[in-house]
C-alpha positions as CSV (number, residue, x, y, z in Angstrom):
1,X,96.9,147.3,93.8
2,X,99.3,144.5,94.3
3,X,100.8,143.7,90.7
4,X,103.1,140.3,92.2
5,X,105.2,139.2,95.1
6,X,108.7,137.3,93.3
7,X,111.4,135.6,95.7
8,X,114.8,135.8,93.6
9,X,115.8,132.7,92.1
10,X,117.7,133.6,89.3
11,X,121.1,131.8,89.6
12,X,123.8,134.2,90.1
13,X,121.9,137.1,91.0
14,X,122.8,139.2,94.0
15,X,119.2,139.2,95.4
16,X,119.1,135.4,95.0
17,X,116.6,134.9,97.7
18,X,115.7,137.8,98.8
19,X,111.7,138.6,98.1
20,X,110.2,141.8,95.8
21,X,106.8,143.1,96.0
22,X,105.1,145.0,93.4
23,X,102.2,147.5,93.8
24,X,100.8,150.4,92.3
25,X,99.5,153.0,94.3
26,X,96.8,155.9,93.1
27,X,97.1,157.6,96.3
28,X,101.1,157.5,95.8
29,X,100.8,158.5,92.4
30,X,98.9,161.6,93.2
31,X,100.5,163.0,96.2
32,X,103.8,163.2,93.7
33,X,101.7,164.9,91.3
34,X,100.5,167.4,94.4
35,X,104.5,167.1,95.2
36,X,104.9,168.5,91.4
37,X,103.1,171.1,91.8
38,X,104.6,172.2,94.9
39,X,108.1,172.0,93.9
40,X,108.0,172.7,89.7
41,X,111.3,173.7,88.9
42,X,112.6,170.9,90.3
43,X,110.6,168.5,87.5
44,X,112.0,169.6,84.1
45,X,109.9,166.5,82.5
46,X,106.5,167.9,83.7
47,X,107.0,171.2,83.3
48,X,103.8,171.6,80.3
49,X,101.6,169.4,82.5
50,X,102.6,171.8,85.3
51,X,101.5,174.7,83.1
52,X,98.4,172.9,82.2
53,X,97.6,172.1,85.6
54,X,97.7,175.5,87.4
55,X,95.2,176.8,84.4
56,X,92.8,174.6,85.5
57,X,93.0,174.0,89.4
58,X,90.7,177.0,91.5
59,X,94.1,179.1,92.5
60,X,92.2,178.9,95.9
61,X,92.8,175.0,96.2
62,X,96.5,175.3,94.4
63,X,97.2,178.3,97.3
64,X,96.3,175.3,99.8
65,X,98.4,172.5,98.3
66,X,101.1,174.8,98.0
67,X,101.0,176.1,101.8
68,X,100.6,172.5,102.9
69,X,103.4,171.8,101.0
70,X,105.2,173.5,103.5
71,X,103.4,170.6,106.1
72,X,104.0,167.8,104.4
73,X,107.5,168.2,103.0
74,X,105.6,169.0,99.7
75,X,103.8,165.7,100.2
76,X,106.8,163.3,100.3
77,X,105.8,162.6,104.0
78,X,102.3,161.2,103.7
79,X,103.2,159.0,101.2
80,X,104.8,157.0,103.6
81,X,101.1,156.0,104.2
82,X,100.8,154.2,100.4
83,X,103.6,151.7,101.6
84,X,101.1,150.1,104.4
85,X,98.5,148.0,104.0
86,X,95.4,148.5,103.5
87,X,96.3,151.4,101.6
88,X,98.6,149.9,99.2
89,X,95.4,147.4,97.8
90,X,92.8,150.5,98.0
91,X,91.9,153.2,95.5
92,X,92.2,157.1,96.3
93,X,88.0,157.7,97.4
94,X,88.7,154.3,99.5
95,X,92.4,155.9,101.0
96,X,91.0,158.9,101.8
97,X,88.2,157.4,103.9
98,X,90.8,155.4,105.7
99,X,92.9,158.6,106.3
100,X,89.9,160.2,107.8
101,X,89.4,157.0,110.0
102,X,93.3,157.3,111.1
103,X,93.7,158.3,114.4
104,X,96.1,161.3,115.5
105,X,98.7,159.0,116.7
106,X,99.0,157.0,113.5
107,X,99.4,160.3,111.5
108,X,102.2,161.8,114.0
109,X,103.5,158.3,113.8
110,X,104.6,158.7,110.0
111,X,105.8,162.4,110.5
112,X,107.7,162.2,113.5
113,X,111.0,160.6,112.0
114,X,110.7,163.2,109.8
115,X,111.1,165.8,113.0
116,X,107.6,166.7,112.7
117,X,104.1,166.5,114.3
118,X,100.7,167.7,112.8
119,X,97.7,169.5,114.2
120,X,93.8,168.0,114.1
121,X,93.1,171.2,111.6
122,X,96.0,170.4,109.9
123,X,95.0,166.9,109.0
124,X,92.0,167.6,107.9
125,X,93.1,170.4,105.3
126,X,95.3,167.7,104.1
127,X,92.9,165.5,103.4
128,X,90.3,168.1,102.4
129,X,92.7,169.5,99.7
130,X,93.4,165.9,98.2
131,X,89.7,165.0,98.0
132,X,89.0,168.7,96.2
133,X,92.4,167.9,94.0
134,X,91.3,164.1,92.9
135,X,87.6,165.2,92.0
136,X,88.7,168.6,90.1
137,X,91.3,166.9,87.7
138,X,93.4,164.0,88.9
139,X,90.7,162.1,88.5
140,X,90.9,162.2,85.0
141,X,94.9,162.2,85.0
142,X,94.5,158.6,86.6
143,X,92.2,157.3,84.2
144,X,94.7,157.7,81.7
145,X,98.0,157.0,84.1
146,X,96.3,154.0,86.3
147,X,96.6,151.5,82.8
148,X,100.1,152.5,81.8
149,X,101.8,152.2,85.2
150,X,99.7,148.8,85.6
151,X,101.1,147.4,82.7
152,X,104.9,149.1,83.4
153,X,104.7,147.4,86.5
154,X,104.3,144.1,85.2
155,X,106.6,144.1,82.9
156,X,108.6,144.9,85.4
157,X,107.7,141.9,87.4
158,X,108.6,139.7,84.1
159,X,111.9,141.1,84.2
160,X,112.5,140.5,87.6
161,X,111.7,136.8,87.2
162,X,113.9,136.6,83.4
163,X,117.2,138.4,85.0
164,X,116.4,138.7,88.6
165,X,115.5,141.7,91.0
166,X,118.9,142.9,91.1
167,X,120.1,143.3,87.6
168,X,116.6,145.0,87.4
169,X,117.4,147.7,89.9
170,X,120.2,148.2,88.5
171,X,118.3,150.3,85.6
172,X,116.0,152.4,88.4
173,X,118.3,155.5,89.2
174,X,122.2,156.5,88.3
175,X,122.4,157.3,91.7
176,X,121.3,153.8,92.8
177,X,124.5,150.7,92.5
178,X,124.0,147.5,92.6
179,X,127.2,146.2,94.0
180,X,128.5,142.3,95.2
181,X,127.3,142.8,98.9
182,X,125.2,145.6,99.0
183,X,122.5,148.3,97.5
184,X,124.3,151.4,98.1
185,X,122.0,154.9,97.3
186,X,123.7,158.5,96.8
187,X,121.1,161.3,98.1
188,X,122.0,164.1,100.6
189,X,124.4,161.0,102.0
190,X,125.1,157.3,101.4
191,X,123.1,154.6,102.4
192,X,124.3,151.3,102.2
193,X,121.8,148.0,102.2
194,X,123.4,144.5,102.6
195,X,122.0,142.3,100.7
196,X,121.8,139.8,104.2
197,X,120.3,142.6,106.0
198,X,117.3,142.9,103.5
199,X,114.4,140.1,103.2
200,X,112.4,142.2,100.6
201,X,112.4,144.9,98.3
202,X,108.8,146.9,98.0
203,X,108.6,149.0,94.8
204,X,106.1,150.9,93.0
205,X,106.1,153.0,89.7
206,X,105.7,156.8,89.2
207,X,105.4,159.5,85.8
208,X,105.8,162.3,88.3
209,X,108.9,161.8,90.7
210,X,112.2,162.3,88.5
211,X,114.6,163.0,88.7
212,X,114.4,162.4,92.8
213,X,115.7,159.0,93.9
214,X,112.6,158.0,96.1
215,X,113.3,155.5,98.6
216,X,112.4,154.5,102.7
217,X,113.6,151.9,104.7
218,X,111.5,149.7,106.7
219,X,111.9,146.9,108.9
220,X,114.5,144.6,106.8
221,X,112.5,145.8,104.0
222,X,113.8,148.5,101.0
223,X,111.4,150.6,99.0
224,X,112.1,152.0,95.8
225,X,110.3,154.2,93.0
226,X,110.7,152.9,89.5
227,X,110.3,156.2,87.5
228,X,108.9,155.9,83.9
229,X,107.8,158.6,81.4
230,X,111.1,159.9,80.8
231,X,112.3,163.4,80.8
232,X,112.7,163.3,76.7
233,X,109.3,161.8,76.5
234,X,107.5,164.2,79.2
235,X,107.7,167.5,76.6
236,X,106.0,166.7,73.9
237,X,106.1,169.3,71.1
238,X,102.9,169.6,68.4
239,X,106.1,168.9,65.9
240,X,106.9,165.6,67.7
241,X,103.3,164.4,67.7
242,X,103.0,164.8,64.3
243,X,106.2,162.6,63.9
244,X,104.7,159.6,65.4
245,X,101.5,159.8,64.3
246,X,103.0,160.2,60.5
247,X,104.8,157.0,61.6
248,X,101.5,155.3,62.5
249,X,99.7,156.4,59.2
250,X,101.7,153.8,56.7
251,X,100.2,150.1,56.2
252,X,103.8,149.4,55.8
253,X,105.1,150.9,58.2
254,X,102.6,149.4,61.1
255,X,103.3,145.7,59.2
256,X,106.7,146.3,60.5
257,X,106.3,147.6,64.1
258,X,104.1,144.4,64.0
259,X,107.0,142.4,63.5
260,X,109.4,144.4,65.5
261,X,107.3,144.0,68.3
262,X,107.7,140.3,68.1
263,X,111.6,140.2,68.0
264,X,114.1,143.2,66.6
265,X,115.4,142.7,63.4
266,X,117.2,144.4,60.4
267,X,116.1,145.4,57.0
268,X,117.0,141.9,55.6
269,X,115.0,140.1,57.0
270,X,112.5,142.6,57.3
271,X,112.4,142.5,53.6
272,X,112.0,139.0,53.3
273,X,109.2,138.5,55.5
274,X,107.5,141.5,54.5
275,X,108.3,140.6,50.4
276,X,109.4,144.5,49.2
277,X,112.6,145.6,48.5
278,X,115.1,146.3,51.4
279,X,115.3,149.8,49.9
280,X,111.7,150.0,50.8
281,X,112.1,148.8,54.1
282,X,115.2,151.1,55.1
283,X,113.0,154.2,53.9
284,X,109.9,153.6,55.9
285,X,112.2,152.3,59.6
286,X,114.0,156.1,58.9
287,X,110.2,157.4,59.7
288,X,109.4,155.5,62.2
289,X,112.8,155.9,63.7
290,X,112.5,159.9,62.9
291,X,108.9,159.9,64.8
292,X,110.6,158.1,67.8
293,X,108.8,154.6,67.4
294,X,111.6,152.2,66.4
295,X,115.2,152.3,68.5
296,X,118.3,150.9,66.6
297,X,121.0,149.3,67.3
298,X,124.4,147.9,65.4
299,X,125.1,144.5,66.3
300,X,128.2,143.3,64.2
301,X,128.4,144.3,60.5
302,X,123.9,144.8,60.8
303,X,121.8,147.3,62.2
304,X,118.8,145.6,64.3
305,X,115.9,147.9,65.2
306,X,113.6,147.4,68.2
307,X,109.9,148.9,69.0
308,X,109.8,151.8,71.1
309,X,107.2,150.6,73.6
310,X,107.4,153.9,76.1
311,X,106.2,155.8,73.1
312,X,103.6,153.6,71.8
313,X,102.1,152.9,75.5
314,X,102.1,156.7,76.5
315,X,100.8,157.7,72.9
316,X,97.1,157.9,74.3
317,X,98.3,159.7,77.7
318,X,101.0,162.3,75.3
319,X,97.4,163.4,73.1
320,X,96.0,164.0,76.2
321,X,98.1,166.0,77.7
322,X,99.0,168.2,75.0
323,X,95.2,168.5,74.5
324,X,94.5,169.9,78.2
């Protein structure tokens, strides 16, 4: 699904003219879940859903995405396919079809740079394991992921069009700089990207990828993997839960996430617009802030707190998964 195509106009910004497209892909999303699943211990943020997962995928079909793991460079080489069209506009059922419909050639022709080549047989357990994957369980992973990476992603493009695309990127990996003349990316080497050598910047949005910097490089064209669901937010103990949803359960306390979410504030004013005491107002932001749904931050001789909208977005998706 395309979520917006931006050209950079912000003045001052490094990528002033240089275009960035937006998308979110279900296929991409899932092969990093099947990449997960593959490669656990490298994913310290999905390390329950991991747990949950192998409890409920037939061990027969987890034995096959694990041994064409060892294919597919754990799945991290047909994903290349999500970055072309049509697939980047097309749902998994609708991906798959057009991976069955994809000649030899075109497969070989995404694994070759990677020094390999795949087998009739071998494509078609690949795409046999994914179908048997999606209907057993991502399917319901997605309904709850699909509307939270959506909406990520276009506040994403917001941002992009407030500070520009650079600025933005900027906040993607600590391994990624954003530097005067170039993108420069630390991963088993550096690679530099002038900014006069790139016309776009492709990016899409994953829960399952950190802490790898994910990243391909196309005809004068960058692509990048915003991760969200952070680590801190991706192990969610019954304790924690109970935090924010004791957070939630306060007519008070939900008047004031109201107004936080329109602007941060401090207890002042808080106080004043809500009409109770600022004693009141300082007692019920230490349980929100406790339960993780307000940030805070000093700004001169006050204290402004912010919404936490990671945890308020995921809450529906973090009762899921410690339900499964």
């Amino acid at each position: 699904m395309k979520i917006g195509v931006y050209t950079d106009r912000v003045e001052n910004s490094k990528t002033l003219g240089i275009t960035g497209e937006i998308f979110f892909s279900p296929l991409h999303e899932m092969m990093a879940s099947m990449h997960v699943i593959c490669n656990p211990v490298h994913h310290t943020g999905r390390q329950k859903w991991y747990r949950s997962m192998i409890e409920k995928v037939r061990p027969e079909l987890l034995t096959e995405i694990q041994k064409l793991g060892e294919v597919t460079n754990n799945y991290m080489i047909p994903m290349d396919f999500t970055t072309q069209m049509p697939f980047m506009e097309l749902d998994i059922i609708e991906c798959l079809y057009m991976l069955k419909k994809c000649t030899m050639s075109k497969w070989n022709a995404v694994f070759t740079p990677y020094g390999k080549t795949i087998s009739v047989i071998e494509k078609n357990r690949i795409i046999m394991a994914m179908e048997a994957y999606y209907e057993e369980y991502f399917k319901e992973e997605l309904f709850f992921l699909e509307p939270l990476l959506i909406r990520y992603l276009k506040k994403l493009m917001e941002q992009w069009k407030t500070i520009g695309i650079a600025a933005s990127l900027e906040t993607f990996h600590e391994r990624l700089y954003v530097k005067d003349e170039e993108i420069i990316l630390y991963k088993n080497k550096e690679y530099h990207f002038p900014y006069e050598e790139l016309r776009s910047i492709l990016v899409t949005g994953s829960t399952f990828l950190s802490p790898h910097l994910v990243t391909g490089i196309m005809t004068e064209t960058l692509f990048l993997v915003k991760h969200y669901y952070a680590e801190s937010v991706g192990v969610v103990p019954p304790q924690e839960l109970t935090k924010i949803y004791n957070g939630l359960a306060d007519s008070t306390r939900l008047m004031i996430l109201k107004c936080l979410k329109k602007a941060p504030d401090n207890t002042a004013h808080l106080a004043e617009n809500l009409h109770i005491s600022e004693a009141a107002v300082s007692k019920q932001l230490k349980i929100l802030y406790e339960g993780g749904l307000v940030e805070k931050k000093r700004i001169g001789k006050y204290v402004f707190y912010s919404i936490s909208t990671e945890t308020l977005d995921f809450l529906t998706y973090r009762i899921y998964e410690y339900l499964s």
